[in-house]
N, CA and C of each residue as an Amber inpcrd file, in Angstrom:
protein
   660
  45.3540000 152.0650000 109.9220000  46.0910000 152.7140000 108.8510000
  45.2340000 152.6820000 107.5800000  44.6390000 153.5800000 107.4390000
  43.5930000 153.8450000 106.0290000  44.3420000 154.7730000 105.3870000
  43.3780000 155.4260000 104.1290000  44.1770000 155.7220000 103.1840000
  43.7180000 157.3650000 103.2630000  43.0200000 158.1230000 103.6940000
  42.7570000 159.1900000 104.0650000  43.8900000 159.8520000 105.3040000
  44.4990000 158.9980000 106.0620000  45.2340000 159.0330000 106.8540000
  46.7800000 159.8330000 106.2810000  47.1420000 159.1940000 104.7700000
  48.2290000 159.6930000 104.0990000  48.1580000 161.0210000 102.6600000
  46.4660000 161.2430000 103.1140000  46.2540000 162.2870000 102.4620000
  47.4390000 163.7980000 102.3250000  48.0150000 164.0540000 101.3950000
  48.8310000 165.4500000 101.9270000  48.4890000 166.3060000 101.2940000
  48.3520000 167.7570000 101.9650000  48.4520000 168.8940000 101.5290000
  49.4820000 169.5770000 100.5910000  50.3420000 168.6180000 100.4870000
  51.3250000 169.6820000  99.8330000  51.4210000 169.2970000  98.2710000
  50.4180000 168.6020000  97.4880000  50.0730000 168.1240000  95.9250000
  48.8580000 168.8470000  95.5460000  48.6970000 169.9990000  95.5410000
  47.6120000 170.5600000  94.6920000  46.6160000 169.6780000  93.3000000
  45.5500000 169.7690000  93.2400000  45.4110000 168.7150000  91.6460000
  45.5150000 169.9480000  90.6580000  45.5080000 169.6740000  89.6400000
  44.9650000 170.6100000  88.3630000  43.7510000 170.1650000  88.4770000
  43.1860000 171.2740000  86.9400000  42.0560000 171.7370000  86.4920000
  41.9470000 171.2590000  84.7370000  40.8830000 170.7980000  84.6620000
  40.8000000 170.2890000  83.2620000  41.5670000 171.1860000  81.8830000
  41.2750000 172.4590000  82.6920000  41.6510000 174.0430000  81.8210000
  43.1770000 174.0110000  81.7500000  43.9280000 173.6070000  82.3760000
  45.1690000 173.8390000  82.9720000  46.0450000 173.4450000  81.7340000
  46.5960000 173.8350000  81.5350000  47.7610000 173.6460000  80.1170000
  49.1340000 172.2780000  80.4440000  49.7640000 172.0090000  79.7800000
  50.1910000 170.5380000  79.8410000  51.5620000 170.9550000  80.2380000
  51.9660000 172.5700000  80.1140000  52.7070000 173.2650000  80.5630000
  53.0860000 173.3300000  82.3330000  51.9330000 174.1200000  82.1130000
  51.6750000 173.9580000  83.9760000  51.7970000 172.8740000  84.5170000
  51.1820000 171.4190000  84.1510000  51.3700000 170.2300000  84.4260000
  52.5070000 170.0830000  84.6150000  54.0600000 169.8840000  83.7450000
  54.8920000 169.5790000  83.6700000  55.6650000 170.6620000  84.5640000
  55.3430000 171.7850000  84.8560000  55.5340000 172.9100000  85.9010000
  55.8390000 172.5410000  87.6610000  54.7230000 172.0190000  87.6410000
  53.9360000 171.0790000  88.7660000  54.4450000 169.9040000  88.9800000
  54.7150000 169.4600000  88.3170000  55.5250000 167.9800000  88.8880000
  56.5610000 168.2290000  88.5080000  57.5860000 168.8720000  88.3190000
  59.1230000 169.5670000  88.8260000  58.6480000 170.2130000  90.3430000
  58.2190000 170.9480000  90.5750000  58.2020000 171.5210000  91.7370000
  57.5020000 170.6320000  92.2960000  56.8350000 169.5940000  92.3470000
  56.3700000 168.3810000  93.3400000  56.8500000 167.3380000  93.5870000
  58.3670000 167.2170000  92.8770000  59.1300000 166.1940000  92.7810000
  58.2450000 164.8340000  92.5540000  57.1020000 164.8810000  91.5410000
  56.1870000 163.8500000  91.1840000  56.1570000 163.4850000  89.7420000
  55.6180000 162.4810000  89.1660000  55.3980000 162.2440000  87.2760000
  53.8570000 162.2950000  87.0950000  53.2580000 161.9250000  88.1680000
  51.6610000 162.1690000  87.7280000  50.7460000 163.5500000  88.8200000
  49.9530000 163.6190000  88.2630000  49.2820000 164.5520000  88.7480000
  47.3130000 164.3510000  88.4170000  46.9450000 164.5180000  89.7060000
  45.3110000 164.2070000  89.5960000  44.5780000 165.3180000  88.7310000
  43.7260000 165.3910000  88.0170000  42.9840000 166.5690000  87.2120000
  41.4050000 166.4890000  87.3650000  40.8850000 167.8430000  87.6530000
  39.5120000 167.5790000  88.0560000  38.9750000 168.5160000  87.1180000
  37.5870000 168.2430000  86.6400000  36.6200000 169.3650000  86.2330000
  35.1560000 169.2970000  86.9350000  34.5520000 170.6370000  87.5150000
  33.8630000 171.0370000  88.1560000  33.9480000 170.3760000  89.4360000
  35.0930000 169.9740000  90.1370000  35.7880000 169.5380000  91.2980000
  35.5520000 168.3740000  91.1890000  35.2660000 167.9070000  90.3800000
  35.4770000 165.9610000  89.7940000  36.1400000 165.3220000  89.4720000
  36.7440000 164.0670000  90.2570000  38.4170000 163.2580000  89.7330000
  37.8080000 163.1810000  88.2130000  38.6510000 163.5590000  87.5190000
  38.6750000 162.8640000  85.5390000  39.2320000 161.8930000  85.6460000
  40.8150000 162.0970000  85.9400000  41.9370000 160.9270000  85.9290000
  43.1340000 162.0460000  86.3060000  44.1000000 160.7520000  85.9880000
  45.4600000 160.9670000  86.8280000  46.9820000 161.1870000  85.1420000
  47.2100000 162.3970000  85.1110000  47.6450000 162.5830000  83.9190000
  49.5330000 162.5380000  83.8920000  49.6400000 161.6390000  83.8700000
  50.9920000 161.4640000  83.8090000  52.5540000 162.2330000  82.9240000
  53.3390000 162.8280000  83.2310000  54.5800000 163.5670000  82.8860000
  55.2430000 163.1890000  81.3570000  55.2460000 161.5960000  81.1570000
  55.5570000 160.8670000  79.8270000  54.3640000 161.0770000  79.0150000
  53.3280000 161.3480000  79.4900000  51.9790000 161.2170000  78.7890000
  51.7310000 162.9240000  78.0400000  52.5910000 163.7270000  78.6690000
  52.2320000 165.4920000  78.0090000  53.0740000 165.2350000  76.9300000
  54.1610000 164.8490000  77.6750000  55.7830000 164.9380000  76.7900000
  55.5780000 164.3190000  75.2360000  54.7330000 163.5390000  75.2740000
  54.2820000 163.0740000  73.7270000  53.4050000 163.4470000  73.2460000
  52.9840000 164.5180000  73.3200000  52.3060000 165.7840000  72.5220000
  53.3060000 166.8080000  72.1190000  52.9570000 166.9520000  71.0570000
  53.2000000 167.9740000  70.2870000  53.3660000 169.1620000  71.0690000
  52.1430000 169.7390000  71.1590000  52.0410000 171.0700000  71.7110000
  51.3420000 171.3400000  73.0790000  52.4480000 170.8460000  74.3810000
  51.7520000 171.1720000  75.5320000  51.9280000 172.0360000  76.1950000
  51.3160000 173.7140000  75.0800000  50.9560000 174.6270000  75.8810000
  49.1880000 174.4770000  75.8290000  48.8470000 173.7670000  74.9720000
  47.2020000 173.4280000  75.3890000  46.8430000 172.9190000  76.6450000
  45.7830000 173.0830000  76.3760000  45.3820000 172.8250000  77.8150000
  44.7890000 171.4410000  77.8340000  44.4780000 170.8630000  78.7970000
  44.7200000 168.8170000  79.1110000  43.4510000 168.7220000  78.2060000
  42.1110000 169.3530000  78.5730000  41.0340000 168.5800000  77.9660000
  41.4840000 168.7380000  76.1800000  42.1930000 169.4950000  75.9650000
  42.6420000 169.5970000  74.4200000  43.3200000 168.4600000  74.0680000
  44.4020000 168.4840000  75.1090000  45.7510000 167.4020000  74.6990000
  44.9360000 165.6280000  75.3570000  44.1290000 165.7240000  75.6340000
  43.4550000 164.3780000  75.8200000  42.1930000 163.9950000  76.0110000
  41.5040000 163.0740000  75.3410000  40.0670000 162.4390000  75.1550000
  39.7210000 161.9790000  76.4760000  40.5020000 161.4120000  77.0380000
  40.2410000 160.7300000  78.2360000  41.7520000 160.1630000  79.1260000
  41.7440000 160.0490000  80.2030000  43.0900000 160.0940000  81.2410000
  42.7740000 158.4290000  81.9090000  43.6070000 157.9850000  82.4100000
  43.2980000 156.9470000  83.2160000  42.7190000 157.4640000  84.7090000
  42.2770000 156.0490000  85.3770000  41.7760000 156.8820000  86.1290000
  41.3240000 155.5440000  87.6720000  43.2120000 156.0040000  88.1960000
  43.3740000 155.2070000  89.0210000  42.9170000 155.9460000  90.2730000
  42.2550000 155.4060000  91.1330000  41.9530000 155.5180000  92.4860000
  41.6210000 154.7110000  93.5270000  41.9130000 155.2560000  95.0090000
  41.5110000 154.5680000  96.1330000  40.7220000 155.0690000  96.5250000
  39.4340000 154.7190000  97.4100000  38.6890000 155.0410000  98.5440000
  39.2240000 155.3880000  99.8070000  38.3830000 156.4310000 100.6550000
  39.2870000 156.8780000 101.4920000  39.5990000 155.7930000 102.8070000
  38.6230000 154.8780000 102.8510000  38.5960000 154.0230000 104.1070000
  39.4330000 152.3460000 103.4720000  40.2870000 152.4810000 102.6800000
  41.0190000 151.5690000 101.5120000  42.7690000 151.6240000 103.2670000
  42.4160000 150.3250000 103.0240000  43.6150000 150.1510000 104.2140000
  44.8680000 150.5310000 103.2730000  46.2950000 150.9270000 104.2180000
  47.4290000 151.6900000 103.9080000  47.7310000 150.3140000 102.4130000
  47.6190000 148.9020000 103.2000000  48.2650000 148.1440000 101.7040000
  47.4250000 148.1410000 100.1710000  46.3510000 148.5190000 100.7660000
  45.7300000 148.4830000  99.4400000  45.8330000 149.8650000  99.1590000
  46.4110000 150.5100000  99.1650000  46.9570000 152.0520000  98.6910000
  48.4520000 151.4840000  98.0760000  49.0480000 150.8100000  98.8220000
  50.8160000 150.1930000  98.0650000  50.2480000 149.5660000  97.0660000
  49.5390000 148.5630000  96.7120000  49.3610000 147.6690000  95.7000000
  49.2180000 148.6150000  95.0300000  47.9420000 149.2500000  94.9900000
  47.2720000 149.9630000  93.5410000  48.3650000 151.0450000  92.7360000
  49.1950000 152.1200000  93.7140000  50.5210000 152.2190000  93.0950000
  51.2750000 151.6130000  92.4290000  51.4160000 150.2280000  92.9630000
  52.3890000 149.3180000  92.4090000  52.2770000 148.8620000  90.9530000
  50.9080000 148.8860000  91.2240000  50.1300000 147.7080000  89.6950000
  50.1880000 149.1080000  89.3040000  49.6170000 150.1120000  89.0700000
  49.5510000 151.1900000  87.5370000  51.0320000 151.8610000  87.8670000
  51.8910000 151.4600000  88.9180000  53.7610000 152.2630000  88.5760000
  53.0810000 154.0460000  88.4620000  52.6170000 154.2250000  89.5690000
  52.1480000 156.0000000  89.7590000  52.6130000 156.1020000  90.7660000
  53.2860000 157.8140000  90.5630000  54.0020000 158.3630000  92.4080000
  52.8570000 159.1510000  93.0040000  51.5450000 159.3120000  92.3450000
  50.1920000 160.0810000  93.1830000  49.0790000 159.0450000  92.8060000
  48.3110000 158.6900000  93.7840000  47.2640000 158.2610000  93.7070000
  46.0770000 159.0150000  94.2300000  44.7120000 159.5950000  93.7840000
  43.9120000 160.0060000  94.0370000  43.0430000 158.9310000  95.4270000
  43.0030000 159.9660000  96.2140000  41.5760000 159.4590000  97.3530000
  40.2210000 159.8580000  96.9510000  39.0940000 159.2480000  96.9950000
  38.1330000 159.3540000  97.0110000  37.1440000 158.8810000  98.0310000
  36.2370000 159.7680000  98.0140000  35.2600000 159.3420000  99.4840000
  34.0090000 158.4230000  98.6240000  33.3850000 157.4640000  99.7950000
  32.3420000 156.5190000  99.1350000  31.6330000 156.9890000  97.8160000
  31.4450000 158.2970000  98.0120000  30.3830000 159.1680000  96.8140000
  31.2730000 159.1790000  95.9530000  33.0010000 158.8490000  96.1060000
  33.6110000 159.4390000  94.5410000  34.0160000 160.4210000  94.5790000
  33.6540000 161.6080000  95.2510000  34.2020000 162.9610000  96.1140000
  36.1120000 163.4200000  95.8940000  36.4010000 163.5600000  95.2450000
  37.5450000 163.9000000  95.1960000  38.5250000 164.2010000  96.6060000
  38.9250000 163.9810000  97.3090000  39.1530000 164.2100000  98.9680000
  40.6610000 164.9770000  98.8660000  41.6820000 164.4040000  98.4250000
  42.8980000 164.5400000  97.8550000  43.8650000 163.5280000  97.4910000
  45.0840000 163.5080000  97.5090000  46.1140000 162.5160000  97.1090000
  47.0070000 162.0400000  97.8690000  47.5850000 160.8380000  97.6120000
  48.9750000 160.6150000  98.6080000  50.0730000 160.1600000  97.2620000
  51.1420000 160.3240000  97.7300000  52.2920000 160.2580000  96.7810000
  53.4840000 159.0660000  97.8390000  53.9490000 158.6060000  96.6410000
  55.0630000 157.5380000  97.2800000  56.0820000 158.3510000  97.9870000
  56.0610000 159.1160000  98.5180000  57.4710000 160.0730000  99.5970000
  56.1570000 160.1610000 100.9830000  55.0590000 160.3600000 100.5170000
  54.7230000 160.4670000 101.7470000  54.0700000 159.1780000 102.3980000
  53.7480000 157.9460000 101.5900000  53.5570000 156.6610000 101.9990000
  54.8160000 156.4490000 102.6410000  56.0070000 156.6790000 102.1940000
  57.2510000 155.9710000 102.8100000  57.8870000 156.6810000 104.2110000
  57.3910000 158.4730000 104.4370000  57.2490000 158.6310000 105.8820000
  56.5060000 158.6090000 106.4130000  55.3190000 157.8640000 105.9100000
  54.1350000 157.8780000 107.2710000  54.5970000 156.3680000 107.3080000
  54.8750000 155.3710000 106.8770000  55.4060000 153.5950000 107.3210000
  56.6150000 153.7860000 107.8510000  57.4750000 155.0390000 107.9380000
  58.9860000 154.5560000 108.7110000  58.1130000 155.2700000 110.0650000
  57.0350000 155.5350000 110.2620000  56.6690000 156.0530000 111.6560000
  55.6030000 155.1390000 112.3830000  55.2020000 154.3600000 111.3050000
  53.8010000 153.3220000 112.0250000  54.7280000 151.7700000 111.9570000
  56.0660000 151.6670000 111.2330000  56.1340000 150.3820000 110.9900000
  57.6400000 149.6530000 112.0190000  57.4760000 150.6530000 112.7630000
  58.5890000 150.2320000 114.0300000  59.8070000 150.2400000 112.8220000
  60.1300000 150.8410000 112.2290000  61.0920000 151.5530000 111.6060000
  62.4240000 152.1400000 112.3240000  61.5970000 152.9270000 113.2540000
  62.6660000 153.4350000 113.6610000  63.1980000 153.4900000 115.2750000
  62.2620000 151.9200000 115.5920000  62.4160000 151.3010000 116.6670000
  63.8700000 151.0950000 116.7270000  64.7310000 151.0160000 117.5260000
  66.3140000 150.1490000 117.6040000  65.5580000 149.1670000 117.7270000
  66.6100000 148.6090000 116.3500000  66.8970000 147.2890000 116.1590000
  67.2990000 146.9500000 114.7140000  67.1000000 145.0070000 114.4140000
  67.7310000 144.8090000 113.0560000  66.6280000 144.3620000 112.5070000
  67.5910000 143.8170000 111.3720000  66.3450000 143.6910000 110.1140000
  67.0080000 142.1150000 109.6410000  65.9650000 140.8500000 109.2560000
  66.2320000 139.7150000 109.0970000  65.8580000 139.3200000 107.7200000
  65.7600000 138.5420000 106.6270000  65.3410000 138.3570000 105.5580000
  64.9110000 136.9340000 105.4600000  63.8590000 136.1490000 105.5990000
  63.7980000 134.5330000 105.8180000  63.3410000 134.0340000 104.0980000
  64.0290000 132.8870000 104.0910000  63.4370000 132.3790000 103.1970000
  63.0720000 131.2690000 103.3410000  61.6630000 130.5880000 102.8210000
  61.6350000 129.4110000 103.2660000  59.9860000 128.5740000 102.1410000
  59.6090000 127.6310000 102.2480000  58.4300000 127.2160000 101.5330000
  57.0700000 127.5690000 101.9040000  56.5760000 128.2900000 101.6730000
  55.0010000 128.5600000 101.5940000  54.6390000 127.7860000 102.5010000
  54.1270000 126.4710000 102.3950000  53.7220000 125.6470000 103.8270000
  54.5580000 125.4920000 104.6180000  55.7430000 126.2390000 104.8240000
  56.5250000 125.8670000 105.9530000  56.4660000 127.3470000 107.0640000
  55.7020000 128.1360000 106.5350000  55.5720000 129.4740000 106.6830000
  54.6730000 129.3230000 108.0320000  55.3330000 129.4100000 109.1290000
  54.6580000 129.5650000 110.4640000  55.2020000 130.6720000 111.6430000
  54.6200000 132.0040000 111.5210000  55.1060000 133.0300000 111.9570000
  54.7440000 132.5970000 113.8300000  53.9520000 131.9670000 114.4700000
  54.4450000 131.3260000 115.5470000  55.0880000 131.1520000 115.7830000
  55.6120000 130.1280000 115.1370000  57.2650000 129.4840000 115.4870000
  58.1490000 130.0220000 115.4320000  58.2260000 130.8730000 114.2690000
  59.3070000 131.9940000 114.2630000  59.4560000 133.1740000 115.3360000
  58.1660000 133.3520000 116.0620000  58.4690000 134.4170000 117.1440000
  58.6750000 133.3940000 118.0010000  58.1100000 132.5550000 118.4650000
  59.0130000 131.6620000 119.4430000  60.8340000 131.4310000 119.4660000
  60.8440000 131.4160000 118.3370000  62.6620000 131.6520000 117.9400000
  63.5870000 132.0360000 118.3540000  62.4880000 133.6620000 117.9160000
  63.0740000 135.1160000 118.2580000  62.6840000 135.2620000 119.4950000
  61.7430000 135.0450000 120.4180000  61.6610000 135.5770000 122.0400000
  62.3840000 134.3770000 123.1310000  62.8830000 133.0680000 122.5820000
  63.5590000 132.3470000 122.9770000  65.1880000 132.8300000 123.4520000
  65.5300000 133.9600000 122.2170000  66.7320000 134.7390000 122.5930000
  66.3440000 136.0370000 123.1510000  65.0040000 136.0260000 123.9970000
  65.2840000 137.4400000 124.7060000  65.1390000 138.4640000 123.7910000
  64.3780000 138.4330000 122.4150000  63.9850000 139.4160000 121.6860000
  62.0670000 139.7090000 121.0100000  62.0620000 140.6710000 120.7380000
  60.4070000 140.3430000 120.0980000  60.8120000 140.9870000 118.6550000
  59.5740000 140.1080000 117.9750000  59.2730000 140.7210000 116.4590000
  58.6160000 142.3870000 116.7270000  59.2140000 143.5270000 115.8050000
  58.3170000 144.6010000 115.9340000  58.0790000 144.5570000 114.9500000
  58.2260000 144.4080000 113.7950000  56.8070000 144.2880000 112.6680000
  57.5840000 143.1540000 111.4760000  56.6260000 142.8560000 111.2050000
  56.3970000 142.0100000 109.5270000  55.6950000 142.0750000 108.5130000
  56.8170000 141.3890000 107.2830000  56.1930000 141.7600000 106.1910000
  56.4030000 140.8440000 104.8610000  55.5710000 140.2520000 104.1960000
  55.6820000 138.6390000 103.4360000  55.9030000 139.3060000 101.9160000
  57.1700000 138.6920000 101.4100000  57.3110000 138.8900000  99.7520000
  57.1420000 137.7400000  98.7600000  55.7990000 137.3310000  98.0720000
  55.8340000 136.1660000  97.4960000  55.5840000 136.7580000  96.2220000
  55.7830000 135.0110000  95.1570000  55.8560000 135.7270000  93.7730000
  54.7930000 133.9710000  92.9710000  53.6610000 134.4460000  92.3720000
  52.5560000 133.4820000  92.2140000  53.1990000 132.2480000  91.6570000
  54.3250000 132.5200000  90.7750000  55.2160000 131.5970000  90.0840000
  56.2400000 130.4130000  91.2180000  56.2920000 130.6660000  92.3360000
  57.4580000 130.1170000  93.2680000  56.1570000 129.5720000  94.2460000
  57.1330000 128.2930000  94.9400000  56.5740000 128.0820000  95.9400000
  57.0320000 128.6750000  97.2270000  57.9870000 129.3140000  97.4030000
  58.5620000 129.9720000  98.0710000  58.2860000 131.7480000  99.0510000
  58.6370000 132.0880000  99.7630000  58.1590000 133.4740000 100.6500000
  59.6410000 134.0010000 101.2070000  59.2950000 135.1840000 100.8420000
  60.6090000 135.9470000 101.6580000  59.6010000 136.9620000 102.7580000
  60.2480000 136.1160000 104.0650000  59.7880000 136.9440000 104.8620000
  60.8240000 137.8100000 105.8590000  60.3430000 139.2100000 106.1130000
  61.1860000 140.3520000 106.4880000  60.7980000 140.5460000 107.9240000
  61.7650000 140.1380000 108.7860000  61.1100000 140.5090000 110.1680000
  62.1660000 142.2010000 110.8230000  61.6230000 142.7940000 111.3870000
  62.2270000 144.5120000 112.0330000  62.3570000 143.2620000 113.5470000
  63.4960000 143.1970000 114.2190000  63.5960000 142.3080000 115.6330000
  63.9040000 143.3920000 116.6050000  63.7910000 143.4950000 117.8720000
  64.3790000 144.5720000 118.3800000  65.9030000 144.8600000 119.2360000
  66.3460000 143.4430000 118.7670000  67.7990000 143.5920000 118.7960000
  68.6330000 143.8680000 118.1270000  69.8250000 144.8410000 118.2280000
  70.3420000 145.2740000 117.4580000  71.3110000 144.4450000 117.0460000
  71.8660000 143.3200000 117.6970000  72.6690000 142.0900000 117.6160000
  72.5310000 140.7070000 117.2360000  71.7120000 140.0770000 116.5460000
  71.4760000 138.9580000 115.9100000  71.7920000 137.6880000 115.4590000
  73.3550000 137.9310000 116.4690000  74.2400000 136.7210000 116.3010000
  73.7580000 135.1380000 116.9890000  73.1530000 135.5310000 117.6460000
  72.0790000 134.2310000 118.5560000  70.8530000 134.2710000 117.8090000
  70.1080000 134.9050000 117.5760000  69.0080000 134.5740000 116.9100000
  69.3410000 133.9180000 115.4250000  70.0690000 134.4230000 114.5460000
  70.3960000 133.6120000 113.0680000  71.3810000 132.0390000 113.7600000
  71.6870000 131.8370000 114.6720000  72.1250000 130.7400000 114.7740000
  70.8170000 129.7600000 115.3480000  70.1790000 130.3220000 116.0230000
  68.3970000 129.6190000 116.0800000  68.1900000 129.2700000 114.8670000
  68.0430000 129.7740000 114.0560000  67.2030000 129.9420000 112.5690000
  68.1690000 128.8700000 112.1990000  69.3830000 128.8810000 112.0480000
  70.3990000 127.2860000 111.5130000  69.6360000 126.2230000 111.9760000
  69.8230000 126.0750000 113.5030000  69.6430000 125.0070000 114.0180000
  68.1720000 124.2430000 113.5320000  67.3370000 125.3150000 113.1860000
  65.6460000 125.4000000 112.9140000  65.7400000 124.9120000 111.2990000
  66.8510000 125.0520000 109.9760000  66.9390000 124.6000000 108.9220000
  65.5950000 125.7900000 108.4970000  66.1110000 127.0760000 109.1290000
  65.2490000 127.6480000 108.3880000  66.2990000 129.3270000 107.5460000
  66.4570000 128.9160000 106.3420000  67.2070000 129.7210000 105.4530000
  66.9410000 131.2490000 105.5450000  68.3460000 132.0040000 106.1690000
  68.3690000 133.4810000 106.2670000  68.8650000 134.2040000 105.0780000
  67.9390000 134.6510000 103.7870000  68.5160000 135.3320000 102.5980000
  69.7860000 136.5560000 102.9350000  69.2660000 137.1360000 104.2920000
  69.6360000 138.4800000 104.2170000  69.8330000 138.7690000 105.5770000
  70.6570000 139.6600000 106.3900000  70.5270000 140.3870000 108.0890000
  70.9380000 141.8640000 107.4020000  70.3560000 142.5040000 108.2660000
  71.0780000 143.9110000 108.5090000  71.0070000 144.8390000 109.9400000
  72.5600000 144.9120000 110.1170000  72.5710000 144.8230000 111.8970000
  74.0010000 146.3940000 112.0580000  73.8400000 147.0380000 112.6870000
  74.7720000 147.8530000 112.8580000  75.2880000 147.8490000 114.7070000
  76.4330000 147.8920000 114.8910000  76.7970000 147.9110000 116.0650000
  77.9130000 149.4540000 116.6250000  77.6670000 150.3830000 115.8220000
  78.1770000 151.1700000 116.2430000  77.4780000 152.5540000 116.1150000
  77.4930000 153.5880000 116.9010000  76.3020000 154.9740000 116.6280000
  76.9790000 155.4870000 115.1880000  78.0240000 155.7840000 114.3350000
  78.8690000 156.3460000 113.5230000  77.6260000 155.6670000 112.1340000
  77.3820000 154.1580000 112.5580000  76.7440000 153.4050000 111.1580000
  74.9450000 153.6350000 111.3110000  74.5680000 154.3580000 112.0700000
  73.2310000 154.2980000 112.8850000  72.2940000 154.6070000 111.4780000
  72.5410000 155.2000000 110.6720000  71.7680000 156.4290000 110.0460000
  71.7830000 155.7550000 108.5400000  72.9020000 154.9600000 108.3250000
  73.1560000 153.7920000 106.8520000  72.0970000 152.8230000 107.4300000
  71.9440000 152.3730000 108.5600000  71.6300000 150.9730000 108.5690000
  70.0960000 151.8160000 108.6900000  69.5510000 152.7140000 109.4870000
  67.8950000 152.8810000 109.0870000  67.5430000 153.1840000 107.4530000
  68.3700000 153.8720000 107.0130000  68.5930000 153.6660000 105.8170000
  68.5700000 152.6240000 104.8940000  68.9220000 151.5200000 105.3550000
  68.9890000 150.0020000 104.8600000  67.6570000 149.5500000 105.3980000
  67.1230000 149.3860000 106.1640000  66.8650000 148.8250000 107.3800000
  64.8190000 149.2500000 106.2170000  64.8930000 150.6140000 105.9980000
  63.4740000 151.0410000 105.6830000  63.7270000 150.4040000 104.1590000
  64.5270000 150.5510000 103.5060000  64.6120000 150.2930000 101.6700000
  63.8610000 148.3660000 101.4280000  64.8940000 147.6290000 102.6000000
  64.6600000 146.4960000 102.2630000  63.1980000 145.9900000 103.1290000
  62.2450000 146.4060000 104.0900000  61.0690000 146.5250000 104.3500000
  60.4500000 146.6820000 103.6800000  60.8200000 147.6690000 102.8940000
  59.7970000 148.4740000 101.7010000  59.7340000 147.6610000 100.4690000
  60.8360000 146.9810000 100.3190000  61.3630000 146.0750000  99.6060000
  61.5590000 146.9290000  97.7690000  61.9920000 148.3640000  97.8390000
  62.4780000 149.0900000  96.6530000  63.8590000 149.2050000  96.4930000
């Protein structure tokens, strides 16, 4: 899972020439806030929706309405998480790809990171969703699939939420049972703390709980 992989066609960039108009044009019809801008097919930077809106007059065009843009990017061979982080840290819904040379390649946007992971991240495997909490050194994902295949189930994917301040980890396991009433009573007996389950047992709730099921993975 690299980052060329979530490249999409459907985010055009602008043009240095391009008016702040068009910009703001463009991300209504891209359902996006930033947008990549190139001159002589060269990333500049990444010109953000709040960033026109505080100009005066954005029927000029960008190199008018700005000295210089930020100028966040990934490489194209940049694994899928280091494409989530770098979103995360500058809070952008487009991030520019670039090839080793710097090459402008194209963009991925947070709608299309979030359907290419409900298709690689056993998402939409049947099954539930678990929430663990527990201490940093107590953090042994061994043991925990031993747990879980002890009741006749396997882990289909994981995913660790820590915060530098805590000694603590919230970890998110996708299980492939849709029933979890034996496995969270493992986890008691184990004194190992369940923040969270999310489990549906009927086809009517199928479509809330993937619904649930991708938000709290994603952890937005």
């Amino acid at each position: 899972m690299i980052a060329k992989e979530v490249i999409t066609d459907e985010i055009p960039p602008l043009i240095h020439t391009d008016s702040g108009e068009k910009a703001l044009n463009w991300m209504e019809e891209f359902k996006v806030s930033h947008l990549p801008v190139l001159k002589n097919g060269n990333f500049v930077g990444l010109v953000s929706e709040s960033d026109i809106l505080d100009k005066k007059d954005p029927s000029l065009s960008l190199d008018l309405l700005f000295d210089h843009l930020p100028r966040p990017y990934i490489h194209e061979n940049a694994h899928i998480y280091e494409v989530l982080s770098k979103m995360a840290e500058h809070k952008i819904s487009v991030l520019p790809i670039l090839d080793e040379a710097e090459q402008y390649q194209g963009c991925t946007s947070v709608h299309q990171l979030v359907a290419f992971l409900a298709k690689t991240a056993s998402i939409n495997e049947p099954g539930a969703i678990v929430v663990l909490e527990m201490n940093r050194v107590d953090y042994s994902l061994a043991q925990i699939a031993q747990i879980v295949e002890s009741n006749q189930a396997k882990i289909l994917s994981s995913a660790i939420l820590s915060n530098e301040d805590s000694t603590k980890i919230e970890l998110t396991l996708k299980i492939s049972e849709t029933d979890l009433s034996r496995i969270l009573r493992s986890f008691e007996r184990y004194d190992i703390s369940v923040k969270a389950s999310f489990q549906r047992t009927t086809d009517e709730d199928d479509m809330q709980f993937r619904f649930d099921a991708l938000m709290n993975y994603l952890n937005i």
